[in-house]
C-alpha positions, 0 to 999 in steps of 0.5 A: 290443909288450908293456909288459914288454919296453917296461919293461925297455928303459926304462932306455936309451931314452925311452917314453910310456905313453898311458892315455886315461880317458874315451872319444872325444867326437864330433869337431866341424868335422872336428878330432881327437875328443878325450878326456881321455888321462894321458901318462906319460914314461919317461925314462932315469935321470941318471946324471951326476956333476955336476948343474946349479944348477937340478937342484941348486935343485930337489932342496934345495927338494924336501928342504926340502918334505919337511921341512915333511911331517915336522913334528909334527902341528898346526904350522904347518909341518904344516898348510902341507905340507897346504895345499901338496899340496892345491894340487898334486892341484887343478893339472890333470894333464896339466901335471903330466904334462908338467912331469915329462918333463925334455928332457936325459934323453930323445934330443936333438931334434938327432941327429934332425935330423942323421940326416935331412940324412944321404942315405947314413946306413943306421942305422935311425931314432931312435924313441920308443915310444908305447905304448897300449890299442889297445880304448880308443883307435884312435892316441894320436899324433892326441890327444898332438899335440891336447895340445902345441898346446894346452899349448905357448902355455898354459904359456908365458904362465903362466911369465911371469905368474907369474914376472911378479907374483912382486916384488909378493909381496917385502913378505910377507918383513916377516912373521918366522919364518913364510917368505914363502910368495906369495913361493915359490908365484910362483916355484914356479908360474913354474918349473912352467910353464916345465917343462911348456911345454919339455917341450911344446916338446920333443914337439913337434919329435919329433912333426913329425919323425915320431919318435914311433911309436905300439905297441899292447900287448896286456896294458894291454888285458887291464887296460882289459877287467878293470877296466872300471867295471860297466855301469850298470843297464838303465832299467826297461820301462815301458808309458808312452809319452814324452810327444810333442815340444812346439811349442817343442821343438827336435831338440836336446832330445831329443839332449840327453834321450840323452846324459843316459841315457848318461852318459860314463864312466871306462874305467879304475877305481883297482883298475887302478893297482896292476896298471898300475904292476906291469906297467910295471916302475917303478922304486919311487920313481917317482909314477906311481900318484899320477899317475893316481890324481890324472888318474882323479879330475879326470877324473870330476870334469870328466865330473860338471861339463863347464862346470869344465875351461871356466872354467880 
């Protein structure tokens, strides 16, 4: 299926675009081998007349945040917007990704679950593309269901720790002028992880439903095999032979010398995302470029520190 028909029907039904960033790691235990892989959600446009107070909340706090950016330069409105989006490019993207995916614009979980119970419904069944390279990942379904079961109980607690702590933050308003800022971050982090856990939730009924199909696409591997990084430079040929194992050398050493000699990398480079975005047909306003430029870069800082994803 190509990404420019996908595109162009993404105003009447859901899609998912599966980018993975790094290659497959070796599967321990007989589990799914994972690698690091950006999810980006296509969802109809709202096209409703009247919007909830939650929509109506989110788009008059967003206002007021763009209106922070819009200060002159070296006030303190300014320098909070900065503070402010640095704090956003340091939050992981995959809860970006998901906290992005608003379930009341997608297909109900419920039409599903209808159809099935129907024995003589000869309508065909409700799908949801997910569309991937099939050069750098063999099925994104395996590594989209890795990351529900671990994102669901993640971001469910985090919406009720931070929604939890949010009082303890009331005697910052005692500051005048400056707005209580703890205070709005709490709330902030709390409604990011409750977008992220139902948008999890939601995944998660259409994947045990089998209604998440994946779809290869030729061109996004015409993309992965033009924006490659370079190969590294061969190690120079020497006549020196390694020296021999130690006693107290173990197997493990040597595995450990190789992988050293063959770093993973980044199967995508950023030149990629101006030809991605083109491709997919997005609408201009849509922030799948930061996106990914935001998932490229945190994924080549986990690979340079693998210890610093274990810490979060």
């Amino acid at each position: 299926m190509h990404a420019t028909r996908i595109a162009r029907s993404a105003t009447r039904s859901m899609r998912i675009i599966a980018l993975p960033l790094t290659p497959p790691s070796k599967s321990l235990n007989g589990k799914v081998a994972e690698h690091l892989t950006y999810f980006h959600f296509i969802t109809p446009p709202d096209n409703a007349k009247s919007k909830s107070w939650s929509k109506w909340a989110v788009a008059k706090a967003s206002d007021l945040w763009a209106g922070l950016g819009r200060a002159p330069e070296g006030t303190w409105k300014r320098k909070s917007f900065l503070y402010g989006e640095r704090l956003i490019d340091r939050l992981e993207f995959e809860e970006l990704a998901l906290k992005s995916l608003d379930p009341s614009l997608g297909p109900r979980l419920s039409n599903i679950v209808h159809r099935a119970d129907k024995e003589k419904d000869d309508s065909a069944p409700l799908q949801i593309p997910l569309i991937y390279p099939p050069s750098a990942c063999t099925s994104p379904i395996p590594h989209l269901q890795n990351l529900v079961e671990k994102r669901t109980p993640r971001h469910k607690k985090g919406f009720w720790f931070w929604l939890a702590i949010s009082p303890l933050t009331a005697p910052f308003a005692l500051i005048p002028i400056i707005p209580n800022f703890p205070f709005f971050f709490c709330v902030w982090r709390s409604w990011s992880h409750y977008r992220a856990y139902k948008a999890s939730q939601y995944l998660e009924g259409f994947l045990k439903h089998g209604s998440i199909v994946p779809h290869s696409s030729s061109e996004l591997d015409v993309i992965y095999a033009k924006y490659a990084p370079l190969p590294l430079p061969a190690p120079s040929s020497s006549t020196e032979k390694p020296p021999p194992p130690s006693e107290n050398s173990s197997p493990q050493d040597g595995q450990e010398s190789s992988v050293e000699a063959h770093p993973v990398r980044l199967l995508l480079t950023k030149e990629a995302v101006p030809e991605l975005a083109k491709i997919l047909q997005l609408p201009e306003d849509s922030t799948f470029a930061a996106d990914v430029y935001r998932a490229l870069e945190q994924a080549r800082l986990r690979l340079e520190d693998p210890e610093s994803k274990k810490k979060d």
